[in-house]
C-alpha positions in Angstrom: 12.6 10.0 -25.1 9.1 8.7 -24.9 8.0 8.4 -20.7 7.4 5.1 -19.1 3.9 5.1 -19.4 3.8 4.9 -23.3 6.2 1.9 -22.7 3.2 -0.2 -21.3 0.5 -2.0 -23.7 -3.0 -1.8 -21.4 -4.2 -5.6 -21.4 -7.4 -5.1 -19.6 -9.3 -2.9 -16.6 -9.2 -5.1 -13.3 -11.0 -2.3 -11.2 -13.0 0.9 -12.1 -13.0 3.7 -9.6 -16.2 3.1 -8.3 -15.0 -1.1 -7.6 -11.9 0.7 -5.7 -14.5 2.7 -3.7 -16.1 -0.7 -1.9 -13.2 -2.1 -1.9 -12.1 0.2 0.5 -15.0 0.2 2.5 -14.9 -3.4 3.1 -11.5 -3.7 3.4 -12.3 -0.6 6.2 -15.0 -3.0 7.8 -12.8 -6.1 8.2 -9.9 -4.0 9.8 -12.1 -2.9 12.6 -13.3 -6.0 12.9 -10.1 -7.7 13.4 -8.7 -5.4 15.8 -12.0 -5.3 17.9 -12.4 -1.4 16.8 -10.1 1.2 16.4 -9.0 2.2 19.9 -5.1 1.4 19.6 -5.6 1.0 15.9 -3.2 3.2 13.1 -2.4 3.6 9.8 0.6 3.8 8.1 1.0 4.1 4.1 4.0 3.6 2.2 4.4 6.6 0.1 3.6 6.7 -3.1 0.1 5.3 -3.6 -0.3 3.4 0.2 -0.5 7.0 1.4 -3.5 7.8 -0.2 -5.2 4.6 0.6 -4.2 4.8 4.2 -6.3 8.3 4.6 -8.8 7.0 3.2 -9.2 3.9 4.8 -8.4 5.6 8.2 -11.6 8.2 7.1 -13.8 5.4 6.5 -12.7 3.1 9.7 -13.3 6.6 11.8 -16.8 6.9 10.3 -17.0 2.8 11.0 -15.9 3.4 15.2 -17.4 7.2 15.8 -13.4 8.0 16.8 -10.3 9.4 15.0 -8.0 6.6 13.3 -4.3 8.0 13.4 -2.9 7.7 9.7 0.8 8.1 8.5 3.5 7.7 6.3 6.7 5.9 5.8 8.8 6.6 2.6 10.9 3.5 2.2 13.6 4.5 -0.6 16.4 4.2 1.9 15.6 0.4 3.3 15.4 -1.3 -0.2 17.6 -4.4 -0.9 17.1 -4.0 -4.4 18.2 -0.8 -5.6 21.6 -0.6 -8.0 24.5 1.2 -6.2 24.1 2.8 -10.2 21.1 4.5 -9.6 20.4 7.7 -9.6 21.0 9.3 -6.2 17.4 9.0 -4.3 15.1 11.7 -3.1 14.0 10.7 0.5 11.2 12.3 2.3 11.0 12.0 6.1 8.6 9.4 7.5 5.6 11.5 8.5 4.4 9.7 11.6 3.1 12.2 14.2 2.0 9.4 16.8 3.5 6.9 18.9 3.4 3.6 17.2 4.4 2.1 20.8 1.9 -1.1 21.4 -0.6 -0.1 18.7 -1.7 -2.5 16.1 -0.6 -0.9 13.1 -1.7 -1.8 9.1 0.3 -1.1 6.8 -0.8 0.2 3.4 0.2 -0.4 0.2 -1.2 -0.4 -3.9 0.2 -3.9 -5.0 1.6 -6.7 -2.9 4.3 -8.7 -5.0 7.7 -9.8 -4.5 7.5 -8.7 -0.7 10.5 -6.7 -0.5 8.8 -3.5 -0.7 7.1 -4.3 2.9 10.5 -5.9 4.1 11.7 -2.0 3.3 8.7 -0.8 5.1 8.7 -3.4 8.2 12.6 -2.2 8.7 11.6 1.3 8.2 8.5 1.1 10.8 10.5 -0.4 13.7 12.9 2.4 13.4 10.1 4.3 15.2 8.9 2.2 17.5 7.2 -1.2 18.7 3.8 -1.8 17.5 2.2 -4.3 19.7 1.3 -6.1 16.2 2.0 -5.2 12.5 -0.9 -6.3 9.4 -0.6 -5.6 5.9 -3.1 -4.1 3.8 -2.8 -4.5 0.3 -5.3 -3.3 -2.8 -4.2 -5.6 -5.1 -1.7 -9.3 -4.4 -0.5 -10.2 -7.7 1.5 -13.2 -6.4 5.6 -13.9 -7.3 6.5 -13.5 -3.9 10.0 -13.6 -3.5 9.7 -13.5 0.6 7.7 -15.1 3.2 5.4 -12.0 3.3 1.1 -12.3 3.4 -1.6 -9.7 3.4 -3.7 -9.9 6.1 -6.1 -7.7 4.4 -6.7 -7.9 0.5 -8.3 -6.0 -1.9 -8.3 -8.2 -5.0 -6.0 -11.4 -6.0 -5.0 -11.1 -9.3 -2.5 -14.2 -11.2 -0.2 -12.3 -13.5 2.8 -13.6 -15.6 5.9 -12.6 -14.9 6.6 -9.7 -17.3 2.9 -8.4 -16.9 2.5 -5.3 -13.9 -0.5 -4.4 -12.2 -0.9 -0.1 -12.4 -3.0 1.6 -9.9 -4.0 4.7 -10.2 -5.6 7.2 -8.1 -7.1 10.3 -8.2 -4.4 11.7 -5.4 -1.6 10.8 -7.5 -3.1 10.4 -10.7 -5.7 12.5 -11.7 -7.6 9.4 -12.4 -9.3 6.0 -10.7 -8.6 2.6 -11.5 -6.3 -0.4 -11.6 -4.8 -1.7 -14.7 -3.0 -5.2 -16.0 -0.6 -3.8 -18.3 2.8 -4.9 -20.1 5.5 -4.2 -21.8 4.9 -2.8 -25.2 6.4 -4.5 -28.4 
């Protein structure tokens, strides 16, 4: 059985690794900036690929403010709304949040914003630990086709896509490689 990779037709490169890089720094730069530094100021990314982007972005708003950023990790599969009761049986990972998220601002991290019910999942899963004094969303990509009243307050990149197209990132954490990708459905 071919994997789901080989499924996917590659329509065009919307971000080399290097384009990711300042991304990140300037995404690093206006979070700081919005939260007047990074005294109460966390990180949480939503496994799989918001970890990654949350360590990093935590690394470069700590070189940003001369002071640690604390960085965590929520793993969401338990809080979806739209998972069949005929899927396979989920592996969940405990949330890896060794900080209190009490009255902290708190971003949010994620690869691709889209129909919004990933951060619903995450938003549910995040209070279940605490009450941030205020919760932003970070984003490296928002394709649009929001099914949910749910914004970025801190974007990457807007890309329009149609409906059957997907936007794949991938990182060198995760993926052995760098860059973000407008793919689709083969055949």
């Amino acid at each position: 059985m071919p994997d789901a990779a080989s499924l996917l037709r590659e329509k065009a490169q919307l971000m080399s690794g290097s384009e990711i890089e300042r991304t990140l720094v300037r995404l690093a730069h206006e979070i700081v900036e919005k939260n007047n530094g990074a005294e109460d100021l966390a990180l949480i990314g939503i496994k799989r690929r918001g970890e990654p982007l949350a360590r990093r972005l935590a690394a470069l708003a700590a070189r940003i403010e001369s002071r640690p950023v604390p960085v965590g990790t929520l793993d969401i599969t338990l809080y979806r709304d739209d998972l069949s009761p005929l899927d396979v049986k989920p592996v969940v990972r405990p949330a890896q949040i060794d900080f209190d998220i009490q009255g902290r601002s708190v971003v949010l991290v994620d690869d691709v914003l889209y129909t919004g019910r990933t951060i619903r999942a995450a938003l549910d899963a995040l209070f279940d630990h605490g009450r941030p004094r205020r919760v932003q969303l970070c984003v490296l990509v928002d394709r649009g086709h929001r099914e949910l009243p749910i914004e970025a307050s801190f974007v990457g990149k807007y890309v329009q896509t149609a409906a059957r197209e997907m936007v794949e990132v991938r990182l060198k954490e995760t993926d052995g490689s760098e860059r973000v990708l407008l793919v689709e459905p083969a055949g």
